[in-house]
N, C-alpha and C positions, 0 to 999 in steps of 0.2 A: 432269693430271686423276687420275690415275693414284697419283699422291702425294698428293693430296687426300683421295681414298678412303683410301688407307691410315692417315692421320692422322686421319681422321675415324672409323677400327676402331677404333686406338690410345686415341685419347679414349674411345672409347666401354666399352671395355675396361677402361679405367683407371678411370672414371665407376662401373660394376660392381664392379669391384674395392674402389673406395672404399665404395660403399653398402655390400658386403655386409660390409666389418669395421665399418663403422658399425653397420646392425644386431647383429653379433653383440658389437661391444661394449657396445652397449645393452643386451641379452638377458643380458650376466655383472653388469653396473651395478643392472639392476633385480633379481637372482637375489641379491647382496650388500645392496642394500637391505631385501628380505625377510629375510635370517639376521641383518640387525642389528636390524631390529623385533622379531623373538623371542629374538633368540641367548642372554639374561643375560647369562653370564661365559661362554659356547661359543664357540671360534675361527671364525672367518669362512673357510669353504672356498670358492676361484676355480679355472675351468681354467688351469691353467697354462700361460701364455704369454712370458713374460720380458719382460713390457713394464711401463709405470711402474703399469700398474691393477694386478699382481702386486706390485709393489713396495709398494702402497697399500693392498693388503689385506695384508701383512706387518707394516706399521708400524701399521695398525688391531691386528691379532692381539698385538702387543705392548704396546699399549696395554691391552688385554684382561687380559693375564694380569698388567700390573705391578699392576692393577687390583683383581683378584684376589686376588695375594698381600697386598696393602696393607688389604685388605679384613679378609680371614680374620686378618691380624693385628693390626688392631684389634677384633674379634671377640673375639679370644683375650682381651686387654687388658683387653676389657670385663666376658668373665665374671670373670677372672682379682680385679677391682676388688669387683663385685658379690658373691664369692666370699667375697672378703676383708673386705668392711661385713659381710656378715652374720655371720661367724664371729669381731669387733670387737663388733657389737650383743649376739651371744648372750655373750661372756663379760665384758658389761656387767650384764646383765642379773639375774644372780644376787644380787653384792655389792652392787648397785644395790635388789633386794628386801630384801637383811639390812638396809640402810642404810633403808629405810621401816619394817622394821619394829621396830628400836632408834628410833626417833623417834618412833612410835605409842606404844611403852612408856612415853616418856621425859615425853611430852606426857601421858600419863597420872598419869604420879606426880607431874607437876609440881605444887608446890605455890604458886610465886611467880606472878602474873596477867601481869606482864612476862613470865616466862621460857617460861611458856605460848601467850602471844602469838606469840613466837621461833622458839620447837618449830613453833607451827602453820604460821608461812612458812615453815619448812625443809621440813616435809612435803609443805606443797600443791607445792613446787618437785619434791622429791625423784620425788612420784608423775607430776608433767609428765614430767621427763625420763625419766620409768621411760618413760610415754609414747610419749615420741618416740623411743626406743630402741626399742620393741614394732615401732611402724611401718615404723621404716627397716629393720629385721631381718625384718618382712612383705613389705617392700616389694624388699626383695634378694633373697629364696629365690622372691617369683612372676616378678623380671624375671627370672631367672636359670634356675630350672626348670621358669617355669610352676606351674598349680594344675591338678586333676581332681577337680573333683567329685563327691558320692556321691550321686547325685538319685534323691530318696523321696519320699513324704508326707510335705506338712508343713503343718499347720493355723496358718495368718498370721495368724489372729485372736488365738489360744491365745500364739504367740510374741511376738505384738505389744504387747499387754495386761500379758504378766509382762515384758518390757523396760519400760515405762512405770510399771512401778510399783517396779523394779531402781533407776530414774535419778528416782524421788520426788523425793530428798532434795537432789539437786541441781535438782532444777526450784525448790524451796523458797528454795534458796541462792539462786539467783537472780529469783526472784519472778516463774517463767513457768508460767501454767498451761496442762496439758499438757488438749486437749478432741479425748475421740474416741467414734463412737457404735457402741458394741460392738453387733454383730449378736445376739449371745445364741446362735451358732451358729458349728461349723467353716467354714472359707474353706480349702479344700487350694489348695495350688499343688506344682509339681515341680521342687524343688529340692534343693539340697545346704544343711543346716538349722544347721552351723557357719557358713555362707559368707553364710547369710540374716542369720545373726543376729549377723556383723559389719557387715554393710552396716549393716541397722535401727539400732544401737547408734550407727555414725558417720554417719548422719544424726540421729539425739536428739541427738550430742554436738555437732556443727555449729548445731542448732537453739538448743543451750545455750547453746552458744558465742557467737553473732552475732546470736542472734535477742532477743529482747524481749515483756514480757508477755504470750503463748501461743504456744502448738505446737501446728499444727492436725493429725489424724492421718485418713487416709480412705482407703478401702478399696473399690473397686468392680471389680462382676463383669463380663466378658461373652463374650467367646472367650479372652479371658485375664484376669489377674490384675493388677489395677494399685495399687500403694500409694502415695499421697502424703504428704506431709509438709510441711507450708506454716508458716511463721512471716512477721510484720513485721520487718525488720532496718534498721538505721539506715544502712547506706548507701546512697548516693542512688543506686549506681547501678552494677551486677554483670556481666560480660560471663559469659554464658550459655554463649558458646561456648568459655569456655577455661577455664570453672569446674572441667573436670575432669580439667585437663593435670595432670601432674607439678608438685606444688611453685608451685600457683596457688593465693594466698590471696583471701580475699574484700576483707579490709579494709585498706586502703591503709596503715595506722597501723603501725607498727613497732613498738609496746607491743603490739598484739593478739598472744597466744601463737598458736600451730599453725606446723606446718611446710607446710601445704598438700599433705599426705599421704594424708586421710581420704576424700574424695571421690575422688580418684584411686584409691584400691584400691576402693572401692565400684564405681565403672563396673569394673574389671576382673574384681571377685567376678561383678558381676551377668551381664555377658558371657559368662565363662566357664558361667554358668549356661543360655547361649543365653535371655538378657535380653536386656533396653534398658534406659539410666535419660537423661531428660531433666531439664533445670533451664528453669523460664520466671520473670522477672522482671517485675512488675509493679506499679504504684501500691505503692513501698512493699516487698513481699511478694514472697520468694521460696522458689517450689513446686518439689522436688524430686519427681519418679512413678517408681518402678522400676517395671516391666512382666516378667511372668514366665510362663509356661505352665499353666495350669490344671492339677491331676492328674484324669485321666481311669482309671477302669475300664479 
């Protein structure tokens, strides 16, 4: 009886024993789960006990920092690339100007109707790729260092009205008329009025681009500033949601020019602006609205 009792201690001892590293290895388990839900790249700290859960937050922690380094070094790579396009863009861009503007010259004295015709597709090429050279060297200096804005007063009426009459001559070219109903009065918004007035530009150019007989332009007030811009475009059919990823073009067509640059820095101009810009696609028609802060007193 006597040995029954004491195996019956024994167990019950051993039972206690069991539970309470149970619980306490639960209590290090859930303590480890929490510092992996927040940690980032922060090592995972356990009490130290020399058992396999020490051993498992060590090969965790090692996974952390190979993680880390492989991280930060593609990091490096990446400014390293972006560093390198845009100091390739900028010293395209100069000889790239001289080469437009010996071709303006040349088209101008030309005196043969052939040789003119020549001049003029060497030109409209030469100013594309001035173009896309503009872009990708915008497009390298914002991923790389970012933009900051200079946000002021800026009358969107006033801005929008002299862009529209800037890209006349191309709307002419292409036989889009551009229809907007000027208030006859300032519209302030608060913004950075370089950064406005390349967004406005590459939405006109996009419109020019893809769109077809008018450009619709509209302008409404009410806690904030919202500007539209809505054209017809001939393709059937636009994903809205990715119209303004990196290097997403509209049109399926491999003849259509753009690098799918211009809408991409737009959302980033307008953002940095503490903007929004949406795209909706409908019947046909599709409406680009940046959204901007009123200027207030």
């Amino acid at each position: 009886m006597e040995i029954f009792i004491l195996i019956m201690i024994a167990l019950s001892v051993a039972v206690c024993f069991l539970a309470a590293k149970l619980y306490f290895l639960n209590r290090r388990i859930r303590l480890i789960s929490k510092q992996l839900d927040v940690s980032g790249n922060r090592l995972i700290t356990t009490e130290l006990k020399g058992d396999s859960l020490e051993n498992a937050v060590k090969k965790i922690n090692l996974m952390i920092e190979n993680n880390s380094r492989a991280k930060a070094e593609v990091d490096k790579k990446q400014a390293a690339l972006k560093q390198a396009i845009a100091e390739i863009s900028h010293d395209i861009r100069t000889p790239l100007t001289s080469v437009i503007g010996y071709l303006q010259l040349a088209e101008k004295n030309a005196e043969d109707e052939e040789q003119k015709t020549n001049i003029a597709i060497a030109l409209e090429r030469a100013i594309y790729c001035s173009k896309l050279v503009n872009d990708f060297f915008e497009l390298s200096v914002m991923d790389s260092r970012g933009c900051e804005p200079i946000m002021e007063k800026v009358d969107v009426n006033d801005l929008l009205c002299e862009l529209i009459l800037v890209n006349y001559p191309h709307f002419e070219a292409k036989k889009i008329i551009p229809k907007y109903a000027d208030p006859g009065k300032p519209v302030y918004a608060l913004a950075d009025i370089k950064m406005l007035t390349r967004v406005i530009q590459n939405l006109i150019s996009n419109g020019i681009q893809y769109g077809n007989s008018e450009l619709n332009f509209r302008l409404d007030v009410d806690e904030q500033l919202h500007l539209s811009v809505s054209n017809p475009i001939k393709e059937e059919e636009i994903d809205t949601e990715r119209i303004f990823d990196k290097f997403y073009r509209m049109s399926k067509s491999r003849n259509t020019s753009g690098a799918g640059i211009g809408l991409y820095l737009c959302k980033q101009l307008v953002e940095s602006m503490n903007g929004s810009i949406l795209a909706a696609f409908a019947d046909g028609r599709l409406t680009i609205t940046i959204t901007l802060d009123r200027f207030c007193l």
